[in-house]
N, C-alpha and C positions, 0 to 999 in steps of 0.2 A: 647484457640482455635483462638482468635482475635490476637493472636501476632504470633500464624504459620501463619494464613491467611497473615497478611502481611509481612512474613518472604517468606511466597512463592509468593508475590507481588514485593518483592524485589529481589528474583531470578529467576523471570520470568518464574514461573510455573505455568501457568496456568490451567494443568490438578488436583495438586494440591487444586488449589485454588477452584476450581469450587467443588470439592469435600466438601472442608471446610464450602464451601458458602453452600452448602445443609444440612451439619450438624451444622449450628450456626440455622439454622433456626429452625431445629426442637428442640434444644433450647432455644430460645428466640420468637415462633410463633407471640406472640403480641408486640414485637417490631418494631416500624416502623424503625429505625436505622438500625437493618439488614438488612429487607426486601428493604429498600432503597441503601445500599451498594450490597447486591446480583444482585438488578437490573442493578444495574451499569455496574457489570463484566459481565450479559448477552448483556448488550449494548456493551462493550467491544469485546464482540466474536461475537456479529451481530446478535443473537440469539435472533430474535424481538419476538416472541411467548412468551420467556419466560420473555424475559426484559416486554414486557407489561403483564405480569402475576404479576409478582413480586413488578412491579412499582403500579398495582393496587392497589394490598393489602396495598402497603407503604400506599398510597391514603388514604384509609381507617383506619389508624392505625395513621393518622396526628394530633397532639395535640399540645394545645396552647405553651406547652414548645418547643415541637420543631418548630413550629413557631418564636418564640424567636431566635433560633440559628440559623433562616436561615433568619432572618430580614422579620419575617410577611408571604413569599414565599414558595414555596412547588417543591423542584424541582422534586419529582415522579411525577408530575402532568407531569412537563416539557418532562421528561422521558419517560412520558407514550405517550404524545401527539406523539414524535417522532417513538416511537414504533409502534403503531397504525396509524399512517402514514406511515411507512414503509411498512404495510400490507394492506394497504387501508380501513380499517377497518373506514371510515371516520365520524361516529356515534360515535365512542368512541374518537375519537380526539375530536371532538370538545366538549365532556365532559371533556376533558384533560385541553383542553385551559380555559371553563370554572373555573376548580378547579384552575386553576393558576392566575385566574382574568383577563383574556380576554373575555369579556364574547362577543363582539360582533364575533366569530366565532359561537355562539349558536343560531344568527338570523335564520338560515336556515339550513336545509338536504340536503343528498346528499353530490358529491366529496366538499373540502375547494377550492375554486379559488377565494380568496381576494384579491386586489390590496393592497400587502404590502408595493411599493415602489421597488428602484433598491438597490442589497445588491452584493457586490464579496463574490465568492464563489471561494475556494481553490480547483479543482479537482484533485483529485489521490494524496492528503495530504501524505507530506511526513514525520511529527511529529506526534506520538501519543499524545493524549489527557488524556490518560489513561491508568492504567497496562493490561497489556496481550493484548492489544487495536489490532484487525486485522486491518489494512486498507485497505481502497477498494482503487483498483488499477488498470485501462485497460490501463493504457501510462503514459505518463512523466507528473508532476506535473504544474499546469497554475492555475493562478488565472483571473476570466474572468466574467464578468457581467451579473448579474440574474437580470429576473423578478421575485422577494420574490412572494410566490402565499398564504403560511402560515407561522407562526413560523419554518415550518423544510421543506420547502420544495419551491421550484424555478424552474424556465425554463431558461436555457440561453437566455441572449441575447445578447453575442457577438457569434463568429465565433472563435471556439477555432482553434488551430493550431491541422492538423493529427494526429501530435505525442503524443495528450491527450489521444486519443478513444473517443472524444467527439464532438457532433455536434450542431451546432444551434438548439435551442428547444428542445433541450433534456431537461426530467424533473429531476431534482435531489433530493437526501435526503439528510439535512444537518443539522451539529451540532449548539449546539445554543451558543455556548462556543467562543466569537472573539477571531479570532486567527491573530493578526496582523492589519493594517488599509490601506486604501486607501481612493483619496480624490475625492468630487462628489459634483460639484458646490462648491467649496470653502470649505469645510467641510470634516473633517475626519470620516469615516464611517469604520464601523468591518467589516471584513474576517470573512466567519466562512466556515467550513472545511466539502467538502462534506463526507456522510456516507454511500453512495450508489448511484445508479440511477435507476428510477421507471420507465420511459419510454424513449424508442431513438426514435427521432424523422424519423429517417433515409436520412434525407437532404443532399446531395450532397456537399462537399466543394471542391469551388472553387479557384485557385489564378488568378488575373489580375494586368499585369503593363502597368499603362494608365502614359503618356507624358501631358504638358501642362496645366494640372485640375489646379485649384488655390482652395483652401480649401473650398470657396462658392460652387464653383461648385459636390465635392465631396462630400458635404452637403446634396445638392439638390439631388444626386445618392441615398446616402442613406436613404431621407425620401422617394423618391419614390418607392424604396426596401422594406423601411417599410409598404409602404400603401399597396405592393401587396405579405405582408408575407414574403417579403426574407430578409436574412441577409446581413451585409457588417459589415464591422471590417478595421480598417487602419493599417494594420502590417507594416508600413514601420517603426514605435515609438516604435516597443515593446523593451520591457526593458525584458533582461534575468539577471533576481536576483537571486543572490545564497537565500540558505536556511534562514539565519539569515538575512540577510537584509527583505525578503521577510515578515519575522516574526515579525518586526520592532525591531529587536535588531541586527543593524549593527554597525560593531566598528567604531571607528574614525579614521578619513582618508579614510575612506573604501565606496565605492558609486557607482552606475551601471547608465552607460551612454545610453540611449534609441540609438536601432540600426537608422542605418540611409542608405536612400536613394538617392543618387546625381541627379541620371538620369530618373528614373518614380518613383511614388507613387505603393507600392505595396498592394494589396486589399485582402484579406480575403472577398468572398463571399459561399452566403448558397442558395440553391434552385436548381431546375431542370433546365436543359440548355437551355428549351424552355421558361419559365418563365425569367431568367436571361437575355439570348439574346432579347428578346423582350420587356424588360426595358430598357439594355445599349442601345437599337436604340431610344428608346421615350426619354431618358437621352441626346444623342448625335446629336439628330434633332434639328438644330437650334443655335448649339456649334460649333465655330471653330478652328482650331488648338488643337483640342483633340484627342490625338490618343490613342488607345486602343491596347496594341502592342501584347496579346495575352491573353486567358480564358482559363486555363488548368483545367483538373480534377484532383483533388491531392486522395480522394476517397470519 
């Protein structure tokens, strides 16, 4: 039965498989090995109810050998965390987190909102991770900077571009799997690929091309954006990387030059246009030779 299931992993059957995965179980009930591969392909089809059903039982069925072959680690634990985050079920995450040895998510009740640091997250991933794997998809693929808030879950904090579906502060659900790197202060930090999104913030993006700024100055824009909630993003740099660069396996010779702006700095901003306009004036008092040549609504 394990060699159709992956016979129908490797022909992309997923109706198949989901079939087999129900009947290895009721063969092998106290195996954690199945019940850990079944949870998988539920995570695979986004099937969070079942993946944290299946992922629990793994939980329970964890033993020092298979400890051993995951180096000590319990990745149902992982599994589960993300499933029960997916649901908000946030009582059962942080028993997740716990079993996987984080234990400081177990300090407190209630939603997880930890200061994990900033992490990129990949939205609208365009490689599976895994067989039969749906991905979630509202627009073109961007990788774009989170506020980490748990093991699987973040808020942006750039300004994505329209063509994502995504907006400043949106919450996301994401895989814990790096999927590529990007650098942050000097250091190279993992991708990991969102699995979902939990909440849209509904924040307004805006573009502006402002003349004159010198980088100081565009600095100052955006911690004062920061201080009153809004976003800002420097899209005049963005780099459009194909797929394999993106995933850090670009060939040689092969490399993507950050777009460029001759004549204004172009801005990616997030917030309502009364907020907005009423910072670039507190921004702009006191600033000479900065023009602000226009604030479109993109949506």
């Amino acid at each position: 039965m394990w060699s159709e299931w992956k016979a129908a992993d490797e022909g992309g059957d997923a109706g198949l498989a989901a079939v087999l995965a129900s009947e290895l179980l009721e063969l092998t009930p106290k195996s954690y090995y199945s019940w850990f591969q079944a949870g998988l392909l539920s995570k695979a089809l986004g099937n969070w109810p079942e993946s944290l059903d299946r992922n629990t039982r793994a939980l329970k069925l964890f033993t020092p050998k298979d400890a051993e072959e995951f180096n000590g680690a319990n990745p149902a634990a992982w599994n589960m965390g993300i499933a029960s985050t997916a649901l908000g079920d946030w009582s059962t995450a942080r028993d997740a987190w716990g079993a996987y040895g984080l234990d400081k998510f177990q300090a407190e009740a209630g939603p997880i909102d930890v200061d994990c640091g900033m992490a990129p997250v990949r939205l609208n991933p365009d490689q599976p991770s895994l067989p039969h794997q749906v991905l979630f998809s509202v627009g073109k693929t961007e990788v774009v900077w989170c506020w980490r808030r748990s093991p699987a879950h973040a808020i942006i904090a750039s300004v994505p571009l329209p063509e994502s579906g995504h907006r400043f502060r949106d919450m996301v659900l994401h895989d814990g799997e790096p999927k590529g790197t990007r650098r942050l202060d000097g250091l190279q930090v993992s991708v990991f690929d969102e699995l979902g999104r939990l909440e849209e913030s509904g924040l307004p993006t805006w573009q502006a091309q402002i003349v004159g700024a010198t980088a100081a100055d565009i600095q100052a824009l955006s911690d004062l954006l920061g201080q009153r909630g809004l976003g800002l993003d420097d899209w005049s740099g963005i780099r459009l990387m194909c797929s394999k660069c993106s995933h850090d396996a670009r060939e040689d010779g092969h490399d993507h030059i950050p777009t460029t702006s001759e004549d204004a700095i172009r801005l990616g901003l997030a917030g309502h246009e009364a907020d907005l306009g009423g910072a670039i004036d507190a921004w702009l008092a006191g600033r000479h030779g900065i023009d602000v040549l226009n604030l479109d609504l993109l949506w």
